[in-house]
N, C-alpha and C positions, 0 to 999 in steps of 0.2 A: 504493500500500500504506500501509496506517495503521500509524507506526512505534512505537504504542503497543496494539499487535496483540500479541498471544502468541502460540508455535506452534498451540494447541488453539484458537483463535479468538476467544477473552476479551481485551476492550478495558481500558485500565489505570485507565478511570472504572469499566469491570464491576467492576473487582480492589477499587479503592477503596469501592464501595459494598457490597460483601460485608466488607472489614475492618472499616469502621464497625460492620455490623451485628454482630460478634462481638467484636473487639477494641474498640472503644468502650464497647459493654458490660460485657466483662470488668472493662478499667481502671474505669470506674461502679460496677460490684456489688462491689471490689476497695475501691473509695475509700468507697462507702454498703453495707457487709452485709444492710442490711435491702430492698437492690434486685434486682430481676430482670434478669438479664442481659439477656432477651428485650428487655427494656422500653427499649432502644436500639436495636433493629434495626427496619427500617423493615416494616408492617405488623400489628407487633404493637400491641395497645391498651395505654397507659399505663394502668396496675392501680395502688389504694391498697399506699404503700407503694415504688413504684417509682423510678429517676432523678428528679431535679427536672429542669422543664422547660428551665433556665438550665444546662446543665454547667459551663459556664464558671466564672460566678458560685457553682454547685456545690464546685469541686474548688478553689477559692479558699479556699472559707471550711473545707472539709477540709483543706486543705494548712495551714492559718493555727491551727486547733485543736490542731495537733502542741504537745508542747514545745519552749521554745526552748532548749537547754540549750548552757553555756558551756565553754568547754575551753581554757586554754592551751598556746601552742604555744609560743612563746619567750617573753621578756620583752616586747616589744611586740607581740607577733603573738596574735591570739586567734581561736579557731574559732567561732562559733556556728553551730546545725544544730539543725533543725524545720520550720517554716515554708515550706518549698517548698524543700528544698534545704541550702546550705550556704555560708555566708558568713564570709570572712575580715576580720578589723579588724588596720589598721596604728596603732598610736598613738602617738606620738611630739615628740619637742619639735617638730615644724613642726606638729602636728597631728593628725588621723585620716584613714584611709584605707579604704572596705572595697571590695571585691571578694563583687559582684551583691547583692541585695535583700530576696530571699524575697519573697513576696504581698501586695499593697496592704492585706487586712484584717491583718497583722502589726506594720504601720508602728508603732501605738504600743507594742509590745512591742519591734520592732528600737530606735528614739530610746531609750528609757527601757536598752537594755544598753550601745549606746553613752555615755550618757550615765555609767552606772557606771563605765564605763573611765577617765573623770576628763573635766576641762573643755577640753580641747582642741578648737579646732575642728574639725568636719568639711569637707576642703579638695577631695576627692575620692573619685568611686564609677567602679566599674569592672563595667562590664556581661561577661560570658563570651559571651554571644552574645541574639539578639534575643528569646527566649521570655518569658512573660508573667511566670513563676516565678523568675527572673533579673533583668528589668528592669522589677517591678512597680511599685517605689518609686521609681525616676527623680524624679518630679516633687517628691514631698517634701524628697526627699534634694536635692535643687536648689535648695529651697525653703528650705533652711537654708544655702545656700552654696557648698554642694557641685559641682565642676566636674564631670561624667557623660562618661567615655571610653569610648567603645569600636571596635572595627573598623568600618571604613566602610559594611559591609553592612547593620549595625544598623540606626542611623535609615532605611536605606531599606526594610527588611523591615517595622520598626518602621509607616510611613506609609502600608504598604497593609492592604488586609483579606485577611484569610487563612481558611481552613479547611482543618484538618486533619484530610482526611477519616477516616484512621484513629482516630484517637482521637474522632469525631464531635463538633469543636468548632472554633467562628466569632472569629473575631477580628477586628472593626471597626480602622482606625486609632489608631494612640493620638493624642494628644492634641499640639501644639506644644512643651508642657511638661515633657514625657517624653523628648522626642528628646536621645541624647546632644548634646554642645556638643561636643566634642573626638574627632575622629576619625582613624585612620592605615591605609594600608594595609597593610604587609610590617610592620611594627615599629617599637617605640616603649621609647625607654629611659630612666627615670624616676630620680632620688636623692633620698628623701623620707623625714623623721625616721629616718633613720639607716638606711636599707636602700638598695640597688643592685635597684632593680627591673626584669625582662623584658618586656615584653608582644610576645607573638608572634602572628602572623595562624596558625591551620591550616587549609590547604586544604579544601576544603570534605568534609565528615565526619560531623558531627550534625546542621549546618547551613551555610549559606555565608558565616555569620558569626562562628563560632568563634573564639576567641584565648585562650593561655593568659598565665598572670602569673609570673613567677618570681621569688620572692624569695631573691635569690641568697646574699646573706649569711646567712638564715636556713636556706637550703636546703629552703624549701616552695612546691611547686608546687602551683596552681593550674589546672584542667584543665575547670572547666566540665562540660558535659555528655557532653565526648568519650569522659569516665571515668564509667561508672556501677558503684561498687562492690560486687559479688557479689549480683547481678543484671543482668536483661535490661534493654537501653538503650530508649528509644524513638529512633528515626531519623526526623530530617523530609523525608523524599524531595521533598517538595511547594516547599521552600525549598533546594533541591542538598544535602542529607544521602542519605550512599550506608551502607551496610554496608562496602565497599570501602575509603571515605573513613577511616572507622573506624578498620580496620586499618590503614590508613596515618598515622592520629593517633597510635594506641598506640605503632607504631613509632618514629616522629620522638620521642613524648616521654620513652619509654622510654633513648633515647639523651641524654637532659637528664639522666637522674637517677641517683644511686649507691643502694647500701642500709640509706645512713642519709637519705635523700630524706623527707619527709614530705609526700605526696600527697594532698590533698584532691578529692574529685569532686564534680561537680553533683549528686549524690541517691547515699546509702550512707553507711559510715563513714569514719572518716580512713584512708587507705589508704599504698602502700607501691611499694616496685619490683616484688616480687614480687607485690602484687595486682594490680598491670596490666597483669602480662608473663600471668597467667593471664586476663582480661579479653581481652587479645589472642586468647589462644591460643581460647578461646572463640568468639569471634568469627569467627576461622579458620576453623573445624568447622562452625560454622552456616552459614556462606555455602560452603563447600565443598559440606554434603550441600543447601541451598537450591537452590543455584546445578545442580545434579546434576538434581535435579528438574524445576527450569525446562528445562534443557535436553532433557530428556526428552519436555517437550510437557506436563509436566502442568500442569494448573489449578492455578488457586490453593488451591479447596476439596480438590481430588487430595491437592498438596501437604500442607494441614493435617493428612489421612487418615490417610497416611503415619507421622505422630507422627515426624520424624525427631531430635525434641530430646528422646526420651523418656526417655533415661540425663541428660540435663544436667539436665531439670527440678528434680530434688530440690536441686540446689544453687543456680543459677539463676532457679528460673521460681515465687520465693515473695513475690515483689513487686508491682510494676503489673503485668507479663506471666506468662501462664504463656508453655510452650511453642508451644501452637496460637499465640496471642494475635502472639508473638514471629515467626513462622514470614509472617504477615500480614504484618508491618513488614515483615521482611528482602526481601520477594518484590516491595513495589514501589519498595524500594531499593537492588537488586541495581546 
């Protein structure tokens, strides 16, 4: 028996190449308006006007076009969020510290706010886990000095090639230069310009390289992509990210933080206890009525049919996912 069989007969390459062709799209005509969603599904003719041939290269230079805008968090802590995401800077008499990257076309937009924060060096980068929007900058940022930490899983996710089939995107090896230099597995406990810093492994959840940062005396977590703020997450099933895992992230770090916590997530706004105890509870509900379905024997196209996230969508599904889109992910990440 092929143990990537479904009740109804659909193999988990069928599942993956029906998400691409809807959910890859989606996120495509989401990230370029002027795209036909078709125009990523296989069969259809690229039409003027449609995805660029490169998504990759695509959703970089979209992701890199955002604002970068700045926001203090404490006296040494600073948020900045655009460019792929959302990056934290430590600054301090030993130095600078940030926590993930943003998008290689960014770089000279990330140097130039660090460099605002005054002339301290940059001593250390902290990867949240191996995706390209997270650990894009590695090599510059190493290129100025910079030690590159992160969980063990990274550089090894890091040095293969990957495709994720649902969002319909190839990722070659990175480069020798990229690879973090400092790695742990369970945890890593850091005392650096003035902070008592966490870093903790979470079981595998968005990916199997996850870790969060806590900076305990500041009381701001950091949470990578485990947290995707008032929105739908992408899950990497392909690399051991589950929907399950998920919820067992929000849990575990839900119990890290009070309600004066300041939580920042890998993509949304700065967030809180209360927006991750709802994140959770979302997440709940989706893999509950998913999971109901699977079980049922339906397809995955069934599944979509269904609309079972069709009350959440208005608050959730205004981002890269809608509901159909979201319903793809959870199903071969159950």
């Amino acid at each position: 028996m092929d143990p990537n069989r479904t009740d109804k007969g659909t193999t988990r390459r069928e599942i993956l190449q029906a998400a691409t062709a809807l959910t890859g799209g989606v996120l495509l005509a989401r990230l370029f308006p002027g795209a036909l969603v078709s125009a990523a599904a296989p069969g259809y003719p690229q039409q003027a006007g449609a995805a660029p041939a490169d998504p990759v290269a695509a959703m970089r230079a979209q992701f890199a076009s955002a604002p970068l805008e700045s926001h203090k968090l404490t006296d040494t802590l600073t948020l900045l969020s655009g460019p792929g995401g959302n990056v934290v800077v430590l600054n301090g008499p030993d130095g600078k510290l940030v926590v993930d990257t943003f998008v290689s076309p960014a770089w000279p937009r990330l140097k130039q706010s660090l460099d605002d924060l005054g002339n301290a060096p940059l001593k250390f980068a902290i990867d949240t886990h191996w995706h390209f929007d997270h650990a894009d900058n590695n090599a510059a940022l190493h290129a100025t000095g910079a030690t590159v930490i992160a969980h063990e899983n990274t550089p090894k996710r890091m040095s293969e090639s990957h495709t994720l089939a649902v969002l319909g995107l190839h990722f070659d090896p990175s480069p020798a230069n990229a690879l973090p230099q400092r790695t742990f597995k369970d945890s890593m406990q850091m005392k650096f310009s003035g902070e008592d810093l966490a870093l903790g492994h979470i079981p595998p959840s968005h990916t199997d390289s996850d870790l969060f940062v806590h900076f305990r005396k500041a009381n701001v977590l950091h949470l990578g992509d485990t947290f995707f703020n008032n929105m739908y997450p992408y899950i990497d099933g392909g690399t051991g990210g589950s929907i399950g895992g998920m919820i067992a992230a929000a849990d575990k770090t839900l119990a890290m933080a009070d309600n004066d916590t300041k939580i920042v997530p890998g993509h949304g706004p700065l967030g809180n206890k209360a927006d991750l105890a709802k994140f959770q509870a979302m997440l709940s509900t989706v893999r509950d009525r998913v999971q109901k379905l699977h079980s049922l024997g339906k397809s995955v196209e069934e599944a979509v049919a269904a609309k079972p996230l069709a009350d959440l969508d208005p608050v959730w599904g205004k981002a890269l996912f809608n509901g159909d889109a979201f319903v793809r992910i959870v199903y071969t990440a159950l």
